[in-house]
C-alpha atoms as an extended CHARMM CRD file, in Angstrom:
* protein
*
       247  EXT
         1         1  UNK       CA             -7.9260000000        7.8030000000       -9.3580000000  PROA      1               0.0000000000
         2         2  UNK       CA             -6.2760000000        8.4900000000       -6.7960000000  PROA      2               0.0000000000
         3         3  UNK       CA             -3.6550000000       11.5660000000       -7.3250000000  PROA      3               0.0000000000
         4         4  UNK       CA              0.1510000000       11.2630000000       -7.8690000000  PROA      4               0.0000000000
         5         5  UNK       CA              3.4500000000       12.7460000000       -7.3540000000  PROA      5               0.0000000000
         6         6  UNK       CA              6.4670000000       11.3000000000       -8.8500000000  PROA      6               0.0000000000
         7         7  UNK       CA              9.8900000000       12.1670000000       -7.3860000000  PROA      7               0.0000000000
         8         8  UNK       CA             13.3940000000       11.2260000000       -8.4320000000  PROA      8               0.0000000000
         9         9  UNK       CA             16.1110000000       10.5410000000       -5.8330000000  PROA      9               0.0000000000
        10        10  UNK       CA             19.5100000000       10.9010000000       -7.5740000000  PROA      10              0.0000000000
        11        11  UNK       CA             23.2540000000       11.0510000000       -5.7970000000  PROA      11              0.0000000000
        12        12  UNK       CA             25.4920000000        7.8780000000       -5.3180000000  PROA      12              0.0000000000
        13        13  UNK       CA             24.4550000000        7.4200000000       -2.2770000000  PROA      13              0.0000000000
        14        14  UNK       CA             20.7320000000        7.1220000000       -3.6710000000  PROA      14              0.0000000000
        15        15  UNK       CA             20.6270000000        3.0020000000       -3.1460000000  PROA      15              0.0000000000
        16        16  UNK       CA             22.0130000000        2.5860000000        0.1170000000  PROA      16              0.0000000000
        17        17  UNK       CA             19.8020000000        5.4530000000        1.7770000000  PROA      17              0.0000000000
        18        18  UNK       CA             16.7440000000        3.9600000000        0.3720000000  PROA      18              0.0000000000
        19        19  UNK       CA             17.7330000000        0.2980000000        1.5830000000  PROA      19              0.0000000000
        20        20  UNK       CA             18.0620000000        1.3730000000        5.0600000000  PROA      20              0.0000000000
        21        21  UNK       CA             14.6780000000        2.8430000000        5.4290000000  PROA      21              0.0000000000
        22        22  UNK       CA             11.8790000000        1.0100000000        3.2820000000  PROA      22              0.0000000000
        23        23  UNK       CA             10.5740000000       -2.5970000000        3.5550000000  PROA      23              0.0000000000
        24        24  UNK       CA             11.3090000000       -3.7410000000        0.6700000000  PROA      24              0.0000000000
        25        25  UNK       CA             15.0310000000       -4.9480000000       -1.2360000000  PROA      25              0.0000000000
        26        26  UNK       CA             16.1820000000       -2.0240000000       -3.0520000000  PROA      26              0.0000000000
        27        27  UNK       CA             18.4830000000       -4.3480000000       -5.0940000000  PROA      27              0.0000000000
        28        28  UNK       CA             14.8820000000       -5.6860000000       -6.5350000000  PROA      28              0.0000000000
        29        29  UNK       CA             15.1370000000       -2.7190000000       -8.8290000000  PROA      29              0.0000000000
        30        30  UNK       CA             17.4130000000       -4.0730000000      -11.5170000000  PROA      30              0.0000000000
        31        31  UNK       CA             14.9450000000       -6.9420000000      -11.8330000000  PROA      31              0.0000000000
        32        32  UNK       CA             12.0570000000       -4.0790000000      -12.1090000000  PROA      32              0.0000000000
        33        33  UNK       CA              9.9880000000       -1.9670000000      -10.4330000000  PROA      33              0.0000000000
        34        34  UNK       CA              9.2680000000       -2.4660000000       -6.7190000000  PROA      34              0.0000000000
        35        35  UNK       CA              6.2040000000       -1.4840000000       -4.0200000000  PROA      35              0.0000000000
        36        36  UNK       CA              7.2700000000       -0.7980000000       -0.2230000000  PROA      36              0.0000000000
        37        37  UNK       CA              6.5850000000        1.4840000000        2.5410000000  PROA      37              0.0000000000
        38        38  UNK       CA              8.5760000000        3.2710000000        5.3900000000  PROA      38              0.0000000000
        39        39  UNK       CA              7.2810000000        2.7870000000        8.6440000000  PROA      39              0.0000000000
        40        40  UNK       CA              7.9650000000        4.3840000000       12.5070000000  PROA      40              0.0000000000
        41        41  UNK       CA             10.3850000000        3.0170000000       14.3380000000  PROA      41              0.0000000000
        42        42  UNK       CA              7.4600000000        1.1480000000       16.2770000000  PROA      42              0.0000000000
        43        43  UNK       CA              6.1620000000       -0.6040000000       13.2310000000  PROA      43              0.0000000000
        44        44  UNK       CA              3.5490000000        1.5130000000       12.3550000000  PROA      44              0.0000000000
        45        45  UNK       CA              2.9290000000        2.5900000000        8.2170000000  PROA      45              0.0000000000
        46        46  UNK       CA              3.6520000000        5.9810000000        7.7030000000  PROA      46              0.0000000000
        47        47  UNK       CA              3.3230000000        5.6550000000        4.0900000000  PROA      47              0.0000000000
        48        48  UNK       CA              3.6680000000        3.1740000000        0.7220000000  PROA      48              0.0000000000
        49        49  UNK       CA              5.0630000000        3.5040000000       -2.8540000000  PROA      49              0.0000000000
        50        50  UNK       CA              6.5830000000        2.3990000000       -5.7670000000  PROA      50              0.0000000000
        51        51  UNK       CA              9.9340000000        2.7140000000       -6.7950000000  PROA      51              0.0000000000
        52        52  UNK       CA             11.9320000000        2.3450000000       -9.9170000000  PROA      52              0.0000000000
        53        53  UNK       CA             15.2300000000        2.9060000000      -12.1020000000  PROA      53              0.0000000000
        54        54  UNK       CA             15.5410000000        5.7010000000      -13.8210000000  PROA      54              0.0000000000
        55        55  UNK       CA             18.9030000000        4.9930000000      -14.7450000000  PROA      55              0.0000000000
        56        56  UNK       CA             21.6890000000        5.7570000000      -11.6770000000  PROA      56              0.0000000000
        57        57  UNK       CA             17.8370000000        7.6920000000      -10.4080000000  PROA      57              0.0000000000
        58        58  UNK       CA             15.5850000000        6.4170000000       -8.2200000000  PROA      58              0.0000000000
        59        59  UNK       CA             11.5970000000        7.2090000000       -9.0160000000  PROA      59              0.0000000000
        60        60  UNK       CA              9.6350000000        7.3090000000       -6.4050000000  PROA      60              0.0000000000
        61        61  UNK       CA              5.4300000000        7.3870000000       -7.0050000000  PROA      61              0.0000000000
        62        62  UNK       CA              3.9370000000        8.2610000000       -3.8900000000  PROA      62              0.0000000000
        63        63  UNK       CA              0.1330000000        9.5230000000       -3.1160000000  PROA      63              0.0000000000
        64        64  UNK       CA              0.0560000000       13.7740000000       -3.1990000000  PROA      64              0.0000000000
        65        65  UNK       CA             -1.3410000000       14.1420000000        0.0780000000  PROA      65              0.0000000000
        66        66  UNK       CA              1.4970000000       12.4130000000        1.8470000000  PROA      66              0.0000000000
        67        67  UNK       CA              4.4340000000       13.8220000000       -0.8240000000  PROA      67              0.0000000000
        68        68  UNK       CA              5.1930000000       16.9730000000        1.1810000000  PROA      68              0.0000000000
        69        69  UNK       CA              5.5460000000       14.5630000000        4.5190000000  PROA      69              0.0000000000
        70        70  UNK       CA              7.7740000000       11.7820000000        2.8600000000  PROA      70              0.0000000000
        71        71  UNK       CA              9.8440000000       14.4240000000        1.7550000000  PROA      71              0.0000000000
        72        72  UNK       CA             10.4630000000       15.6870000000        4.8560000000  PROA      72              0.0000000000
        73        73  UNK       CA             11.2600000000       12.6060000000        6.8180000000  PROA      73              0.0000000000
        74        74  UNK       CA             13.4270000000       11.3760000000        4.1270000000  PROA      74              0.0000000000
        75        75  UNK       CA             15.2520000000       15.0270000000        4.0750000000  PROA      75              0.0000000000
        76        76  UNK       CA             15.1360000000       14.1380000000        7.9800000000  PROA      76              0.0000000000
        77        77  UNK       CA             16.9470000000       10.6740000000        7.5230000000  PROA      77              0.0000000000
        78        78  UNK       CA             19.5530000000       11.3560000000        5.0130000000  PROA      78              0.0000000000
        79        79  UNK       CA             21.7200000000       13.4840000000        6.8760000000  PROA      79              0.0000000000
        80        80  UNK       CA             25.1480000000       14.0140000000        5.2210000000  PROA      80              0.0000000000
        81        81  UNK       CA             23.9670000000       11.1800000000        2.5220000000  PROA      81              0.0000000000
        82        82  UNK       CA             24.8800000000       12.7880000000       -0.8630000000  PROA      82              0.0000000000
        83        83  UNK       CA             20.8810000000       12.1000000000       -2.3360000000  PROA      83              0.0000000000
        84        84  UNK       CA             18.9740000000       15.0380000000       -3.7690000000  PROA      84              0.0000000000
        85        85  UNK       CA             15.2730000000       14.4670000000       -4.0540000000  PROA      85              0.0000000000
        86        86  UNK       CA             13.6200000000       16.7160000000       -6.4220000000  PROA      86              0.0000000000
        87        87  UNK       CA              9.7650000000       16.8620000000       -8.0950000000  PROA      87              0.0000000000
        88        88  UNK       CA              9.5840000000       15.5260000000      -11.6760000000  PROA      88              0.0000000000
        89        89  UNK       CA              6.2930000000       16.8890000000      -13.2540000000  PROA      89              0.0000000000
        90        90  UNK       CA              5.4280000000       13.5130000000      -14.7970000000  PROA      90              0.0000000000
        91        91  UNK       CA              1.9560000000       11.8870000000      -14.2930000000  PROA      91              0.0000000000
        92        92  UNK       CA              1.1490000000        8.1450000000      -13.5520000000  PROA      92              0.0000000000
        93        93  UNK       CA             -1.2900000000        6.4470000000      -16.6030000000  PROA      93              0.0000000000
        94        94  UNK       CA             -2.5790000000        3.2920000000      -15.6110000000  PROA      94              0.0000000000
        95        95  UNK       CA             -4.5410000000        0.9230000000      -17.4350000000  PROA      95              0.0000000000
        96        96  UNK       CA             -5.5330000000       -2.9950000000      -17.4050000000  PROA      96              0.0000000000
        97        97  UNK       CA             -4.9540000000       -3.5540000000      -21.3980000000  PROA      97              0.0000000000
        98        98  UNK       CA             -2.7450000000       -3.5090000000      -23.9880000000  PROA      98              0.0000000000
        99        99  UNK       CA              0.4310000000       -2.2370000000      -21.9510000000  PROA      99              0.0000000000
       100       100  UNK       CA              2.1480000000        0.3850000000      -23.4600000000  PROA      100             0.0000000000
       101       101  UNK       CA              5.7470000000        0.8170000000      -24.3580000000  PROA      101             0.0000000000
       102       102  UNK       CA              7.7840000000        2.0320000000      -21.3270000000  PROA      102             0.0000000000
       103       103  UNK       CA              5.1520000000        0.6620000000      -18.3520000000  PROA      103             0.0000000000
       104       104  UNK       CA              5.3040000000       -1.7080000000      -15.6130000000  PROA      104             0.0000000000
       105       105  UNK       CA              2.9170000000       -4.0820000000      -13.9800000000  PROA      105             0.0000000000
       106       106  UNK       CA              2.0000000000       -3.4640000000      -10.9390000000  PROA      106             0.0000000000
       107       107  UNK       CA              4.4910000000       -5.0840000000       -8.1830000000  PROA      107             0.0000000000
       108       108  UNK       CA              1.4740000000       -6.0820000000       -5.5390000000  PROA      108             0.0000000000
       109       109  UNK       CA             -0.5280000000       -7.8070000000       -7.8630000000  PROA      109             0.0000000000
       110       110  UNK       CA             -0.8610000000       -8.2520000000      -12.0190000000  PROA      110             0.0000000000
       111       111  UNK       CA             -4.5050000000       -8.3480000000      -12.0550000000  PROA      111             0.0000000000
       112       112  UNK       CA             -4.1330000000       -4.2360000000      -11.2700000000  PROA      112             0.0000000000
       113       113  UNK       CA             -2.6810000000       -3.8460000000      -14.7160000000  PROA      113             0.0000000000
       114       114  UNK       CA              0.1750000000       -1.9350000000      -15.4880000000  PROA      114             0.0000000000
       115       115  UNK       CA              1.3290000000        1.4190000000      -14.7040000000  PROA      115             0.0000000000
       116       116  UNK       CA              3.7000000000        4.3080000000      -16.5110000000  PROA      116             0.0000000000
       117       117  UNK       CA              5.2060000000        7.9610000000      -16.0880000000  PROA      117             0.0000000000
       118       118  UNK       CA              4.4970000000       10.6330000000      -19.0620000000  PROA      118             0.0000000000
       119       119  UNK       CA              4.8870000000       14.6280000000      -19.7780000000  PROA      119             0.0000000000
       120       120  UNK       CA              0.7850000000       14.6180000000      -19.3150000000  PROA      120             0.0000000000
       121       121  UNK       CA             -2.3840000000       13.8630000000      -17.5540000000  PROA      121             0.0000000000
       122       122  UNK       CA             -3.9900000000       10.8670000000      -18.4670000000  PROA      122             0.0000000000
       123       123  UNK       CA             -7.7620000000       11.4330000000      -19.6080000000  PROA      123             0.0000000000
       124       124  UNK       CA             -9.0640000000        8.1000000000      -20.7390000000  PROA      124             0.0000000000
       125       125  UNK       CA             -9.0780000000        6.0970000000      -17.9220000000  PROA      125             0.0000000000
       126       126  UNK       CA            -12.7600000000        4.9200000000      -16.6830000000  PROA      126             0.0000000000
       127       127  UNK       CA            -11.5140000000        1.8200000000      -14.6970000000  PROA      127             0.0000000000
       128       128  UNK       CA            -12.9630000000        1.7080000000      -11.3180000000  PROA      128             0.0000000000
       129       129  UNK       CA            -10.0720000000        1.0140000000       -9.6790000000  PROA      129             0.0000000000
       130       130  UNK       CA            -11.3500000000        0.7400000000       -6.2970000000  PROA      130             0.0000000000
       131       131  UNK       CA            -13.7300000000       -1.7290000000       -7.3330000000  PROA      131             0.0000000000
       132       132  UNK       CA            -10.5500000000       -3.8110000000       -8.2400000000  PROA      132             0.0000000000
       133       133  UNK       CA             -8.9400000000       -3.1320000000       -5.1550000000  PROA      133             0.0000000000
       134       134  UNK       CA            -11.8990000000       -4.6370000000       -3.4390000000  PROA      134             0.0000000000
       135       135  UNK       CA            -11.8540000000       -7.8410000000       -5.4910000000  PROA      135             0.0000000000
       136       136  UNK       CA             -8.1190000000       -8.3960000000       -4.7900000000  PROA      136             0.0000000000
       137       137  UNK       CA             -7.5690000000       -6.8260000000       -1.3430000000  PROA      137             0.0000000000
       138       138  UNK       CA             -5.4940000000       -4.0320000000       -2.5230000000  PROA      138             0.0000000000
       139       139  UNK       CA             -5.3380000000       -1.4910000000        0.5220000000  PROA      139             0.0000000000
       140       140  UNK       CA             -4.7400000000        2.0030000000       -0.1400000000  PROA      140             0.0000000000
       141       141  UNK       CA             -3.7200000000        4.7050000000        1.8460000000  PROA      141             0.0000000000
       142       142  UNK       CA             -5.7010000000        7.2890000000        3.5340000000  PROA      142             0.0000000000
       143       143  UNK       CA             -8.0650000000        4.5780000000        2.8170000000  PROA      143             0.0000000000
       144       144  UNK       CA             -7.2930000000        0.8240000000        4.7340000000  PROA      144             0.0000000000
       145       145  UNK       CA             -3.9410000000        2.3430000000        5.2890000000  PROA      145             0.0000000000
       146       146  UNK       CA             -3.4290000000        4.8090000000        8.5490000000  PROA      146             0.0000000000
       147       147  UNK       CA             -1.0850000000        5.5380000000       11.1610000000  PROA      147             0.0000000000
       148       148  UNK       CA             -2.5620000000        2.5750000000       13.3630000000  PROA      148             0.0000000000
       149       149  UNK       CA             -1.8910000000        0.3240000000       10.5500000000  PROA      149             0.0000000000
       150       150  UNK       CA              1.2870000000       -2.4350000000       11.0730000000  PROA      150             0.0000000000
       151       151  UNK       CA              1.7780000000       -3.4850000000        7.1440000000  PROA      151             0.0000000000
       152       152  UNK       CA              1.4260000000       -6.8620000000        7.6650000000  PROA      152             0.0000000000
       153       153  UNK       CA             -1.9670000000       -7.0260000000        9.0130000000  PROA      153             0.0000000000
       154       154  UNK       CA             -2.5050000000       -5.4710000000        5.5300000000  PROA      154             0.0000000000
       155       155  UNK       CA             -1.1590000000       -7.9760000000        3.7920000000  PROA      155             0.0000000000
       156       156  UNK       CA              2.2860000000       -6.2580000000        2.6840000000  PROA      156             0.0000000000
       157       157  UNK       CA              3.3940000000      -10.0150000000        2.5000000000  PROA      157             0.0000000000
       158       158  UNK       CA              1.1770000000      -10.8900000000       -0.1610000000  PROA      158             0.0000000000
       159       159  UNK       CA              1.4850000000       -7.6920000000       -2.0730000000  PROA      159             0.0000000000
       160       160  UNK       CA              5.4740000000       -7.9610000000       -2.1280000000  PROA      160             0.0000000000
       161       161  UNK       CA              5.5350000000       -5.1570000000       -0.0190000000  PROA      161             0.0000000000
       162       162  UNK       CA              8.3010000000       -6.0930000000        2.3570000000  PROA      162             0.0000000000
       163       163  UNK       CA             11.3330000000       -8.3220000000        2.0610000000  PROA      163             0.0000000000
       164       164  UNK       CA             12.6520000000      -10.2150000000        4.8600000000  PROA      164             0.0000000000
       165       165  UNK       CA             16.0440000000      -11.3110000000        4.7200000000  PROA      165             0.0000000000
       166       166  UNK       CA             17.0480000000       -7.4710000000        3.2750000000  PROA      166             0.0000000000
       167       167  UNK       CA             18.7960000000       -6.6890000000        6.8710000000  PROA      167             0.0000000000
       168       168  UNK       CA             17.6710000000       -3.3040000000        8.9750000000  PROA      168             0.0000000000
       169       169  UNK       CA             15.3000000000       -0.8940000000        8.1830000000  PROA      169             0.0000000000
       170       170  UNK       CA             12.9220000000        1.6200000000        9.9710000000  PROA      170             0.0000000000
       171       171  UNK       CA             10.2850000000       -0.6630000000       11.7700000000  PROA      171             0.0000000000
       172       172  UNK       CA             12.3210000000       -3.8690000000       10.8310000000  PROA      172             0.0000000000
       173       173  UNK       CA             12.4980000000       -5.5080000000       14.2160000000  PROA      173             0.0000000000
       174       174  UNK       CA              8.6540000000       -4.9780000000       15.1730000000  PROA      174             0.0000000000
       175       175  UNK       CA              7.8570000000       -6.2680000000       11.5350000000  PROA      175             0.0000000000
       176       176  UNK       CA              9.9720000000       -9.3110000000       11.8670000000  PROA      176             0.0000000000
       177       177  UNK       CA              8.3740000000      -10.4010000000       15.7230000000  PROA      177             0.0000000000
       178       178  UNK       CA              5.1910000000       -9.8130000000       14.1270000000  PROA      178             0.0000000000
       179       179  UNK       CA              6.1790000000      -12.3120000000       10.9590000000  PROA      179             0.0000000000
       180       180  UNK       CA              8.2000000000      -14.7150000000       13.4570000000  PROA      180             0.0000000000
       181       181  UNK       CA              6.5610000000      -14.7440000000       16.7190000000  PROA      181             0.0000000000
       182       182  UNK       CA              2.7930000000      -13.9000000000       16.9030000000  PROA      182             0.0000000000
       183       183  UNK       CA              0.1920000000      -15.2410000000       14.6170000000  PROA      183             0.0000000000
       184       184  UNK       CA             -2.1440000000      -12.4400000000       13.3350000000  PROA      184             0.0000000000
       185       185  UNK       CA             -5.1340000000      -11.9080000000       14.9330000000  PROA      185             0.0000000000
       186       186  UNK       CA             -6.9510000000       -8.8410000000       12.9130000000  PROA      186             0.0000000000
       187       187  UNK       CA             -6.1620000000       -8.0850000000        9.8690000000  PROA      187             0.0000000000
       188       188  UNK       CA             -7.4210000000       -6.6960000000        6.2650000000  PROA      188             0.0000000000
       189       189  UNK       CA            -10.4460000000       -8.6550000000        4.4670000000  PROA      189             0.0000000000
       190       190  UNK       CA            -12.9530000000       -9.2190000000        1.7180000000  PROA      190             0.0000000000
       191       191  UNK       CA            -16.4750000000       -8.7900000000        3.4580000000  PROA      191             0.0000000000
       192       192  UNK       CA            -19.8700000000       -9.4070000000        1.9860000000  PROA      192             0.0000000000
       193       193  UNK       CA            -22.8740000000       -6.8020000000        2.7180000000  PROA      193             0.0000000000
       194       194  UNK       CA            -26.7540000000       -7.1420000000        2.5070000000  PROA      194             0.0000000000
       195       195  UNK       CA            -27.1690000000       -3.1520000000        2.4550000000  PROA      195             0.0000000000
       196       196  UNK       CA            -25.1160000000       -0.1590000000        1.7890000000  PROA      196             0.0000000000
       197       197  UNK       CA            -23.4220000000        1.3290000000        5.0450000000  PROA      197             0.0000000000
       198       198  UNK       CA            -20.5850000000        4.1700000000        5.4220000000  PROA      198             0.0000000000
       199       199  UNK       CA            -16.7170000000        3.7990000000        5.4720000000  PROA      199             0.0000000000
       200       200  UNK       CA            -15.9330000000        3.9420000000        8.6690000000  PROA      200             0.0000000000
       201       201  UNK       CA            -19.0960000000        1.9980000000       10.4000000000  PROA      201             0.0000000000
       202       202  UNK       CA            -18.1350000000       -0.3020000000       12.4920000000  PROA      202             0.0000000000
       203       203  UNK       CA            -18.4180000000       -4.0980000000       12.7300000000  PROA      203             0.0000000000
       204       204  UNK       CA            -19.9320000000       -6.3050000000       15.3970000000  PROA      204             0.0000000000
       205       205  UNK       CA            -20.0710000000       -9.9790000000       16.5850000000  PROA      205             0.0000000000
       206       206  UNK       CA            -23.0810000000      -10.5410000000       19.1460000000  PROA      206             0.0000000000
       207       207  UNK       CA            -22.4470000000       -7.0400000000       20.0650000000  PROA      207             0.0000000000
       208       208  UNK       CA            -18.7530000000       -7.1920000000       20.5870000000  PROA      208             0.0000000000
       209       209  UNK       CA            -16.3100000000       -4.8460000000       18.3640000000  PROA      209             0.0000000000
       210       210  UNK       CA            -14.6240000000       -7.1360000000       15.6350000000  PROA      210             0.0000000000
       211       211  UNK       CA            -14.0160000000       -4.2770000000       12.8090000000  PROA      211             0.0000000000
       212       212  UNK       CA            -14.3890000000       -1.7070000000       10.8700000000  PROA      212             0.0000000000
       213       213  UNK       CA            -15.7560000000       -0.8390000000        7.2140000000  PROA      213             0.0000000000
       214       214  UNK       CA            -13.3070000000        0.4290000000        4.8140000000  PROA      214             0.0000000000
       215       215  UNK       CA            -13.5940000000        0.7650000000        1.1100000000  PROA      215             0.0000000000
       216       216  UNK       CA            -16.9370000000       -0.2200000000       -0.8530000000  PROA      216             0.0000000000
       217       217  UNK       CA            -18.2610000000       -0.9570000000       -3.7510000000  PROA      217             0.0000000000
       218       218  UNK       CA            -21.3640000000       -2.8200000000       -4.6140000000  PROA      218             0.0000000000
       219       219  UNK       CA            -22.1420000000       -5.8330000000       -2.2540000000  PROA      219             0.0000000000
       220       220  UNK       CA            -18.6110000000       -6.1730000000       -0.8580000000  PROA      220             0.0000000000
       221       221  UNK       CA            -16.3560000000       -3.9980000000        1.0200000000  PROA      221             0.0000000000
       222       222  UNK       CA            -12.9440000000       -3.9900000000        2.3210000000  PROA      222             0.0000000000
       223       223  UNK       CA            -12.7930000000       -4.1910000000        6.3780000000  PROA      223             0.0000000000
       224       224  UNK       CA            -10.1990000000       -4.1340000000        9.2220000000  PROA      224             0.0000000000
       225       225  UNK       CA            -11.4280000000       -7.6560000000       11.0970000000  PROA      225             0.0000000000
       226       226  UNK       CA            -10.8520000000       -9.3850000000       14.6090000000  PROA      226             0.0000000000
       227       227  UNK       CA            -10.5380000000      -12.9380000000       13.1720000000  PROA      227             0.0000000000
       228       228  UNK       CA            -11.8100000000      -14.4530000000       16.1050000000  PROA      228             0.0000000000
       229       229  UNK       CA            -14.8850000000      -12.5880000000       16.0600000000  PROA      229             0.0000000000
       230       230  UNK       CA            -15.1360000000      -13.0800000000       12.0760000000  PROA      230             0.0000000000
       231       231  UNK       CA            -16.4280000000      -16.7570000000       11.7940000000  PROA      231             0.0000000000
       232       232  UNK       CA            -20.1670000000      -15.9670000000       11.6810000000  PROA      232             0.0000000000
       233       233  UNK       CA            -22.3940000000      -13.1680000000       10.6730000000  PROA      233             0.0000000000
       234       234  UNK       CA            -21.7200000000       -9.5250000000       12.1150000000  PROA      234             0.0000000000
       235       235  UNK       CA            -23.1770000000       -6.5500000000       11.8610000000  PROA      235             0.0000000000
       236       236  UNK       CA            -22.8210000000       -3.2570000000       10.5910000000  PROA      236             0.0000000000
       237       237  UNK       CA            -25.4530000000       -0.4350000000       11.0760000000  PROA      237             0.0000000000
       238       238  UNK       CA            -28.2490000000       -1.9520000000        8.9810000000  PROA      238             0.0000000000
       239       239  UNK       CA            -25.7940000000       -4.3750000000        7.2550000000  PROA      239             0.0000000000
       240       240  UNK       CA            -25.6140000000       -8.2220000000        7.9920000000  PROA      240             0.0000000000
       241       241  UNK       CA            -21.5120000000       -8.7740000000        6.8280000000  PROA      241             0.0000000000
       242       242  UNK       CA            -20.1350000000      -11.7630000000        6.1920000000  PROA      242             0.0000000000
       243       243  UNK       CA            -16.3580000000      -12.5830000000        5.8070000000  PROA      243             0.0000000000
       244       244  UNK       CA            -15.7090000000      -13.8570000000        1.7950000000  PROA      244             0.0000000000
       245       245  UNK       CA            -12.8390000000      -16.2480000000        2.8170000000  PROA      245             0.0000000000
       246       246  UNK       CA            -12.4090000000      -17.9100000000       -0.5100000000  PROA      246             0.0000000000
       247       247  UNK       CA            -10.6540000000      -14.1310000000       -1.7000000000  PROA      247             0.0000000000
């Protein structure tokens, strides 16, 4: 599983700092936990998260490898906001049964099970999460997820990932043409496989470029696809791919 840090942003000014930055509704929060991402000013997915109460608090579960940057740019953006964002020491559990007390389901989609903060590291979890995140077309970052990446082409829409009648935020106004004026043409998708191949092989359509491999497991992978180049069998290294369009 992929590793953790959980922060807490505290300060009255906690909210409103956090509402003009991510893609998703901060005022979600007192209905439950929420899962957005701040983006460039171009659009582009820096990183994603999840974010909950912790009373007047803020927590804020982010991937380690991009903690040390988020802190930055949100140290960056505050300015004179009065927000202090400090480490917390707990650990994420996550499981797919019997919920414990004080957990949440996960915002993009219920079928990923549920997810909780404690004092220590969880040890008995054998769930092969990316497996999961294959069947349901859960990108990840550092994984599907990359600086080239505009959210909705991953389907931040269908992961309740981004609100759009919140008002202004980083990336809003590329986000919004992209939801009101264009009609995706690549995007994240289920693929089928006849053979193993690498992440990061690419995909072709009678020898054109129409993707790349991503995340797999077993006979089916994740994959970054030209849609008009999707609608037969491609290829990838060895691999015959075929898009699973009934997700």
């Amino acid at each position: 599983m992929t590793s953790r840090r959980i922060l807490r942003l505290s300060g009255p000014d906690t909210r409103d700092f956090l509402q003009g930055l991510v893609t998703n509704d901060i005022r979600k929060l007192d209905q439950g936990p929420i899962y957005a991402a701040i983006l460039t000013p171009q659009g582009k997915f820096v990183t994603d998260f999840f974010l909950s109460a912790d009373g007047d608090a803020v927590l804020l579960d982010v991937a380690e490898a991009d903690a040390d940057a988020l802190v930055q740019r949100l140290t960056l953006y505050k300015l004179r906001a009065d927000v202090t964002i400090d480490a917390t020491g707990l650990y994420l559990h996550r499981g797919r049964e019997d919920a414990p007390e004080g957990s949440y389901t996960d915002p993009r989609d219920a079928r990923m099970g549920w997810r909780a903060y404690r004092d220590m590291p969880q040890e008995d979890d054998t769930t092969d999460w990316d497996a999961l995140r294959v069947t349901y077309m859960i990108p990840e970052c550092g994984a599907e997820l990359t600086p080239d990446s505009f959210i909705l082409e991953m389907g931040f829409e269908r992961l309740n990932g981004v609100d759009f009648r919140k008002g202004c935020y980083v990336g809003q106004e590329v986000t919004a043409r992209m939801k009101h004026k264009t009609e995706l043409r690549k995007g994240l998708a289920q693929v089928e496989i006849s053979a193993p191949v690498e992440k990061g092989t690419a995909i072709t359509a009678d020898g054109k470029p129409a993707g790349t491999i991503f995340t797999r497991t077993g006979t089916h992978a994740l994959a970054y696809l030209r849609y008009d180049r999707a609608t037969a069998a491609m290829q990838a290294g060895d691999a015959t791919v075929t898009m699973v369009t009934d997700g």
